[in-house]
C-alpha positions as CSV (number, residue, x, y, z in Angstrom):
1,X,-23.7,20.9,-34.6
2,X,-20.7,19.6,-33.3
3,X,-18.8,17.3,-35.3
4,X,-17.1,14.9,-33.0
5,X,-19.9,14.2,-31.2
6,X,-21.7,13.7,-34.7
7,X,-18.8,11.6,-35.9
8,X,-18.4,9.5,-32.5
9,X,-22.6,8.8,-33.1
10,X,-21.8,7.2,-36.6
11,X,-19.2,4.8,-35.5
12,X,-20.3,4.5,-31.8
13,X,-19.9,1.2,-31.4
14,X,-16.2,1.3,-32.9
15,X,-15.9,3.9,-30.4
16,X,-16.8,2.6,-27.1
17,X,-15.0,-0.6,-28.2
18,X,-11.7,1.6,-28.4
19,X,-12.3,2.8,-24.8
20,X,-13.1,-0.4,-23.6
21,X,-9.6,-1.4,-24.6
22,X,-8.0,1.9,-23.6
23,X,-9.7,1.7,-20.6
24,X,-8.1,-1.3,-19.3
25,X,-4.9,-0.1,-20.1
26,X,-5.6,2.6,-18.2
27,X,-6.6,0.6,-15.0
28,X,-3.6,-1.2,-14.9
29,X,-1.9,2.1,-14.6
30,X,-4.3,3.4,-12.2
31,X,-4.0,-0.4,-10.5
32,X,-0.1,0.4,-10.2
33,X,-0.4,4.3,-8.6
34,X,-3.2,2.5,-6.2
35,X,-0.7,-0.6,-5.2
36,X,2.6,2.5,-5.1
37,X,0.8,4.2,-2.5
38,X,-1.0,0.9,-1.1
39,X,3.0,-0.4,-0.2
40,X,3.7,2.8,1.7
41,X,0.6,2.7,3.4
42,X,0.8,-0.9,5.0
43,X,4.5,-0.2,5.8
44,X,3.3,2.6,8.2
45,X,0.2,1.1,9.0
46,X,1.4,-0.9,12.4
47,X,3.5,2.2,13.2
48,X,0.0,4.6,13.2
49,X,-1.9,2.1,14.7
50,X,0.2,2.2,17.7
51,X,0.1,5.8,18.0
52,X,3.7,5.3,19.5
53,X,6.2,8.6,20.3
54,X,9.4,6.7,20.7
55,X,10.2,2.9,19.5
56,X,13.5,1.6,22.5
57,X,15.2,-0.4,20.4
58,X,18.9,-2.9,20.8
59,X,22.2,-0.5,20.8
60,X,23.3,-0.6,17.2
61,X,20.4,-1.6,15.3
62,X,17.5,0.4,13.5
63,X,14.8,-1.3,15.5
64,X,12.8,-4.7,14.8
65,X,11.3,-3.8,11.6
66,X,14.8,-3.0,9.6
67,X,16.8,-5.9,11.2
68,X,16.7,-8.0,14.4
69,X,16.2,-6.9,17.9
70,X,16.7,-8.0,21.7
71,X,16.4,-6.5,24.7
72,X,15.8,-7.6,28.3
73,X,12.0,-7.3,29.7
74,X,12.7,-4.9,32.2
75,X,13.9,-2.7,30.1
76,X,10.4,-0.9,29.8
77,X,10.2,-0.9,33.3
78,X,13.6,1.7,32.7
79,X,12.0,3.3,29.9
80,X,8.5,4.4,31.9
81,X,10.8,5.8,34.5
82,X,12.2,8.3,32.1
83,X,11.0,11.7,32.4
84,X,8.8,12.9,29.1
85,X,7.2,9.2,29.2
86,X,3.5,8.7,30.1
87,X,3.0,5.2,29.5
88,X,5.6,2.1,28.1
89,X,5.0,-1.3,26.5
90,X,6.8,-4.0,25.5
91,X,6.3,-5.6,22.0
92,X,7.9,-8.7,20.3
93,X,7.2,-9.1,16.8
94,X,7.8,-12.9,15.2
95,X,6.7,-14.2,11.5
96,X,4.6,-17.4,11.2
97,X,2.8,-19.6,9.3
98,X,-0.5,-21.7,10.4
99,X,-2.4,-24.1,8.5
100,X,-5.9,-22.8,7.9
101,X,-9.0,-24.2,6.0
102,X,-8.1,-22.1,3.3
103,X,-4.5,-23.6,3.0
104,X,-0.9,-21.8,4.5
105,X,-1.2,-18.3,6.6
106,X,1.5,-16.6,6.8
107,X,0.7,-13.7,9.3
108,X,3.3,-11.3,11.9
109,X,2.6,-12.1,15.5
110,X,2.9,-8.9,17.7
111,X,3.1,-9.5,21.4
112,X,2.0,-7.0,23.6
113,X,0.8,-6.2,27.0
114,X,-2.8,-5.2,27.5
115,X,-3.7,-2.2,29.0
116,X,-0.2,-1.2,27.6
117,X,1.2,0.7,24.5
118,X,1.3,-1.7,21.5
119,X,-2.2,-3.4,20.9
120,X,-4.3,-2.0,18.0
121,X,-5.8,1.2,18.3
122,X,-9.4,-0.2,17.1
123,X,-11.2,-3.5,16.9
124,X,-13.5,-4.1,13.9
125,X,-15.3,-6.6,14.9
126,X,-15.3,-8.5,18.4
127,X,-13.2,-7.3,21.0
128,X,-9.6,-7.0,22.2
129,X,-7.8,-9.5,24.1
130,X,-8.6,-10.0,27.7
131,X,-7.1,-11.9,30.4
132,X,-7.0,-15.4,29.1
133,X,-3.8,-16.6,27.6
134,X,-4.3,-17.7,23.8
135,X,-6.4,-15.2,22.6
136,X,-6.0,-13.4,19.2
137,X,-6.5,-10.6,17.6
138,X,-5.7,-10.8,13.9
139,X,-6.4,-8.8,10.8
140,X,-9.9,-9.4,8.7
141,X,-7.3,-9.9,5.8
142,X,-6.2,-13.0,7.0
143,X,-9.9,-14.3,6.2
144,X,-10.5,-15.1,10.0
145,X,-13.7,-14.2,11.9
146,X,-14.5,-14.1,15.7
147,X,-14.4,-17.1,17.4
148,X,-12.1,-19.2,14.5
149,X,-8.9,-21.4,16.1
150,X,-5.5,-21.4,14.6
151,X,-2.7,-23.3,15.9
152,X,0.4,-21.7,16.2
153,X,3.9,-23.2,18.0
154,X,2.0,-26.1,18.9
155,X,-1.1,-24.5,20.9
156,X,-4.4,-23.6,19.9
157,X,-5.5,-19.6,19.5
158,X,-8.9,-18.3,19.9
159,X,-9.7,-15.3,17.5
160,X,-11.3,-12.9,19.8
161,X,-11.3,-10.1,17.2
162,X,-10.2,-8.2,14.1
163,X,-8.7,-5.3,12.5
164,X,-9.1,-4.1,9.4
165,X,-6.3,-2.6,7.6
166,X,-3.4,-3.4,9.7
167,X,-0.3,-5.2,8.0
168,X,3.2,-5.7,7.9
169,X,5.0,-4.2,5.3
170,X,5.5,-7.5,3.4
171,X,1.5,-7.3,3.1
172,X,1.0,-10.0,5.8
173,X,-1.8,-9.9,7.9
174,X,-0.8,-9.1,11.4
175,X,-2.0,-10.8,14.8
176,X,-1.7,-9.5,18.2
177,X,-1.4,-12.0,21.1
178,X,-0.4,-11.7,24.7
179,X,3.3,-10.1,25.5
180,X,3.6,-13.5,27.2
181,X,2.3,-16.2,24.5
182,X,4.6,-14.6,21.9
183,X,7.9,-14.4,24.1
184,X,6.8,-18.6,24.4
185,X,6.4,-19.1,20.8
186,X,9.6,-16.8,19.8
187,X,11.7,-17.5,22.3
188,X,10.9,-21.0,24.5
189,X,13.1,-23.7,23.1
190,X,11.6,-26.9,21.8
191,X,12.2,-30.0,24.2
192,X,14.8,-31.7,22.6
193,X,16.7,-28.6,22.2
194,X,16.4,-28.1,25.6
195,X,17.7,-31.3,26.9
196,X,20.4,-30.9,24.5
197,X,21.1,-27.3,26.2
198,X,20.8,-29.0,30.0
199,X,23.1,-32.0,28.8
200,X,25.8,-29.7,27.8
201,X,26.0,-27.7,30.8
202,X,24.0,-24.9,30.1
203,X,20.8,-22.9,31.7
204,X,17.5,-22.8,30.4
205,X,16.6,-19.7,28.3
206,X,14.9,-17.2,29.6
207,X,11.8,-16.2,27.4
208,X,11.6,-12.7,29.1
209,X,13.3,-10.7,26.4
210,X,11.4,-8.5,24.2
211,X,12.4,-7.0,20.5
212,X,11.3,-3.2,21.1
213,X,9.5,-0.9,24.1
214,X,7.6,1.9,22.6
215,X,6.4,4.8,24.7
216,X,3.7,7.4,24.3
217,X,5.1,11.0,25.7
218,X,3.7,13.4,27.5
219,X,1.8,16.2,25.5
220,X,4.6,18.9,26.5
221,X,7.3,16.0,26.1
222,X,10.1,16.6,22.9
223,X,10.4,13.6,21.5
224,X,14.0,13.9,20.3
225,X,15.0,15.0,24.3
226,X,13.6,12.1,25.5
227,X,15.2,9.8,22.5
228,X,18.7,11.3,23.7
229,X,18.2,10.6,27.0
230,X,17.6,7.0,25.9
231,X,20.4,6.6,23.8
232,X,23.0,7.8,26.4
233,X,22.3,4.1,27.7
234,X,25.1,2.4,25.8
235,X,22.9,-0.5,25.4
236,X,19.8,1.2,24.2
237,X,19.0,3.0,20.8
238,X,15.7,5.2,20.0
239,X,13.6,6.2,17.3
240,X,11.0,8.6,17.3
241,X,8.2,8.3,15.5
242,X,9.2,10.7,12.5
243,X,12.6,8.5,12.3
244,X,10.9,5.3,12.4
245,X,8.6,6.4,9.6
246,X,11.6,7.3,8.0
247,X,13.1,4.3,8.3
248,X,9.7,2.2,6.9
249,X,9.2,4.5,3.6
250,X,13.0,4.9,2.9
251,X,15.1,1.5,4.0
252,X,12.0,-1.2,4.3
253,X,10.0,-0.9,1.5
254,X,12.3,1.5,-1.0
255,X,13.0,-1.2,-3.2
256,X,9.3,-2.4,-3.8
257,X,8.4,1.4,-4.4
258,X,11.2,2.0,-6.4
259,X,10.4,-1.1,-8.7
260,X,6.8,0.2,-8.8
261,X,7.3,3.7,-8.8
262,X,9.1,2.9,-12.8
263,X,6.9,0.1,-13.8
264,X,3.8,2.8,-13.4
265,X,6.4,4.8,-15.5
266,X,6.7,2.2,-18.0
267,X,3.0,1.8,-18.5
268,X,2.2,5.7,-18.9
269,X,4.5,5.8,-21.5
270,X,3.0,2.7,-23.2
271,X,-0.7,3.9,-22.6
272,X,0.9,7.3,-24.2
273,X,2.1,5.5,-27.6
274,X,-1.1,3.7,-27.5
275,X,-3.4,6.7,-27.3
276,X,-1.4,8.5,-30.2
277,X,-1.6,5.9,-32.7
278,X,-5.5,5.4,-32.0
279,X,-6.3,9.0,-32.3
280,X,-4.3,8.7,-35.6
281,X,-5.8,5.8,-36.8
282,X,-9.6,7.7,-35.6
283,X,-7.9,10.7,-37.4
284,X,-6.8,9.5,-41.0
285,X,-9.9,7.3,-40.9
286,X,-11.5,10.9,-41.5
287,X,-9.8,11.8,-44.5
288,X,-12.3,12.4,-46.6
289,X,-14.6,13.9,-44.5
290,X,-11.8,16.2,-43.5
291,X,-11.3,17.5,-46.8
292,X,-14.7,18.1,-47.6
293,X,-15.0,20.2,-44.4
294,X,-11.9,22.4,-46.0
295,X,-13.7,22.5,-49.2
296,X,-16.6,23.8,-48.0
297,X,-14.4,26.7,-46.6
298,X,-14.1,25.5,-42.9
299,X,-11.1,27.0,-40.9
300,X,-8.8,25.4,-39.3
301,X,-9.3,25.8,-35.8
302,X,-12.6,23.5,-36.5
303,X,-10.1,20.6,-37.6
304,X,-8.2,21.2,-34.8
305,X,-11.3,21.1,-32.6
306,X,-13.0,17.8,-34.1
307,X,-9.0,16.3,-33.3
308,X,-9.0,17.5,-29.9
309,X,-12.0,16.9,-28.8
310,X,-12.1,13.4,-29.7
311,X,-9.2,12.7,-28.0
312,X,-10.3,13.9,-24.9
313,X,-13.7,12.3,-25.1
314,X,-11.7,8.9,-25.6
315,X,-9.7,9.7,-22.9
316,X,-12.5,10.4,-20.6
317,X,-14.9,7.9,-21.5
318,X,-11.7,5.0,-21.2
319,X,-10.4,6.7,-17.6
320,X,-14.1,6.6,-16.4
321,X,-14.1,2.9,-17.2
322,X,-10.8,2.7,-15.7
323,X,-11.6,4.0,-11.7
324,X,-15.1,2.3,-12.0
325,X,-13.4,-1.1,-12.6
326,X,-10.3,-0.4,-10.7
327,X,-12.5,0.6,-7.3
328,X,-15.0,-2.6,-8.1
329,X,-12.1,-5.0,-7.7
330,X,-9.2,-3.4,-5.5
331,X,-10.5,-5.3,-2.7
332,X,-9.7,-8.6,-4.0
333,X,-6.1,-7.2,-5.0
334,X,-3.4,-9.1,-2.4
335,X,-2.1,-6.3,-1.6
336,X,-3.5,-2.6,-1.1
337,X,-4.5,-0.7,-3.5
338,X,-4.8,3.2,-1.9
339,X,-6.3,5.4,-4.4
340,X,-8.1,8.3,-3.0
341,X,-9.2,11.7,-4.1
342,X,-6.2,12.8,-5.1
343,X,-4.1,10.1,-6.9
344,X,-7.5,9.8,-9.1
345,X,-7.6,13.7,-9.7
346,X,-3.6,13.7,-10.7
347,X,-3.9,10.6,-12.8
348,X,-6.7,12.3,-14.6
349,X,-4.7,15.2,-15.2
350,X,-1.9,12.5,-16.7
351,X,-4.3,11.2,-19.4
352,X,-5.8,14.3,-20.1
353,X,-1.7,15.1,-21.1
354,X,-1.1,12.3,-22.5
355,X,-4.7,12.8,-24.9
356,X,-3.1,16.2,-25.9
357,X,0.2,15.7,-26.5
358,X,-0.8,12.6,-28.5
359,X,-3.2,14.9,-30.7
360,X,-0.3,17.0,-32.0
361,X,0.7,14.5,-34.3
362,X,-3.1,13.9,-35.7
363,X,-3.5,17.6,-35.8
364,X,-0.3,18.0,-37.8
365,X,-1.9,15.3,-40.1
366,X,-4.9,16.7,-40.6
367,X,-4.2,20.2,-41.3
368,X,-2.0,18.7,-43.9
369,X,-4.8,16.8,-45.9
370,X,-5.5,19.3,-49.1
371,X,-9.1,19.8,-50.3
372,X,-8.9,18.0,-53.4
373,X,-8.6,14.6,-51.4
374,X,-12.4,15.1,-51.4
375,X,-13.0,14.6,-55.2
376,X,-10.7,11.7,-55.6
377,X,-11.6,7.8,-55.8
């Protein structure tokens, strides 16, 4: 017979309570490793989608998602003519907010040229944009389906399509128009600020300036060759795609991770304190029955199995609840919560730890309880 499953059948309903609790300890933990790897993720999610080689950025700066920059439109047509290049697009990339049924959406406007480098990779549902000016192609987070309008810098946008899984690293759904609508809406001044600009002397500003070309190289192409022939342009800086996913995981986002990265810390140390004083509590609540088993002769490797094997079963049974609620709800998180195979598997191996090294001190406990306890009142 084994005795902690025996035990756990005369108190089951204490028991499952306890992992109930433990268990939602447990998925907050599990919530915070999922929303960790969820930030790095979306920061590199645009950057993949793309499936860009080499991001042309302003002399000086680290490209448009670090800190702002301009360049000239025919810039790209310079970049395509370098040799290593296959094919060159120009993007702009602007933050906005539109007034939706469902109140204030805030989404990242990426221009782009179709037929170009810098739309998305792959349409979930409708298609990608076409030849009509105002189309949109915008991310299924932003709660918008095929054929929906949202007005942005005064015109009216068509949604011609979605994505699914492609946001900025602030977690904001991005939307992908024409290179041509975006340069208006970042760059076109407002009529009164033009007249101002035409009363004092000055010309009309050109909307044909981009913030970054990115290029796709050939298959036999270095990347970093091609990025130094870039840069020996004096006005012109380059990133390749390794340096740019640097740049995302290590400048952008490092603060959020950071600040995640120990909170996760914090909680696995709590859920660790909180595991050792239940399996203590389950532990001296056995007192008696522990000292009968060493009156009866039992050795001591049996208390140590009856500690240890209830700790693990309460860690199991609570980290079980723990994925299944975590993965029934992640979707409705704001931001994403990546768990996959292996951030469940090493989180498992974490509790099952933390369930052992909180044993020791029950263990210690137990094999300390003397025979006699059995007799008294």
């Amino acid at each position: 017979m084994n005795l902690a499953i025996a035990d756990i059948r005369h108190t089951l309903g204490r028991f499952l309570l306890t992992c109930v609790g433990l268990g939602l300890l447990m998925a907050v933990a599990l919530s915070m490793v999922g929303i960790y790897q969820g930030v790095v993720a979306e920061a590199l999610a645009l950057s993949r989608s793309l499936r860009a080689d080499l991001w042309v950025v302003e002399s000086g700066t680290r490209g448009p998602f670090a800190e702002a920059s301009r360049l000239p439109g025919d810039v790209r047509e310079a970049v395509q003519r370098v040799p290593g290049v296959a094919a060159a697009g120009s993007v702009t990339l602007r933050t906005a907010e539109a007034r939706t049924s469902g109140g204030i959406l805030r989404v990242q406007v990426i221009g782009y040229e179709p037929g170009r480098p810098g739309g998305p990779s792959v349409i979930a549902r409708g298609r990608g944009l076409g030849a009509a000016r105002f189309e949109l192609v915008v991310d299924e987070r932003s709660r918008l389906a095929p054929g929906a309008t949202l007005m942005l810098g005064g015109d009216r946008y068509r949604v011609v399509g979605t994505t699914r899984g492609l946001v900025a690293s602030g977690g904001d759904p991005l939307a992908f128009v024409h290179l041509r609508d975006s340069q208006e809406l970042q760059f076109k001044l407002a009529p009164p600020a033009a007249r101002r600009a035409a009363a004092a002397g000055g010309a009309a500003a050109s909307t044909d300036t981009i913030n970054a070309v990115i290029a796709r190289l050939l298959p036999d192409a270095d990347a970093n060759a091609v990025a130094d022939t870039v840069r020996r342009w004096k006005h012109l800086a380059a990133l390749t795609d390794a340096e740019q996913s640097e740049l995302l995981t290590r400048s952008v986002v490092q603060r959020a991770r950071v600040q995640l990265g120990m909170f996760t810390i914090v909680l696995l140390f709590v859920s660790a304190v909180i595991i050792a004083l239940i399996i203590y509590t389950m532990t001296m609540s056995k007192v008696r029955e522990i000292a009968t088993l060493k009156l009866i002769g039992a050795p001591d490797r049996v208390i140590v199995g009856l500690v240890l094997q209830q700790a693990l079963l309460l860690g199991g049974v609570g980290y079980a609840a723990a994925t299944g609620l975590v993965f029934s709800v992640r979707d409705l998180f704001p931001r994403a919560v990546a768990l996959g195979v292996a951030e469940v598997a090493v989180m498992a191996a974490v509790i099952a730890a933390i369930c052992l090294l909180g044993s020791l001190l029950s263990i210690r406990a137990a094999l300390r309880i003397e025979p006699q306890q059995a007799l008294g009142g």
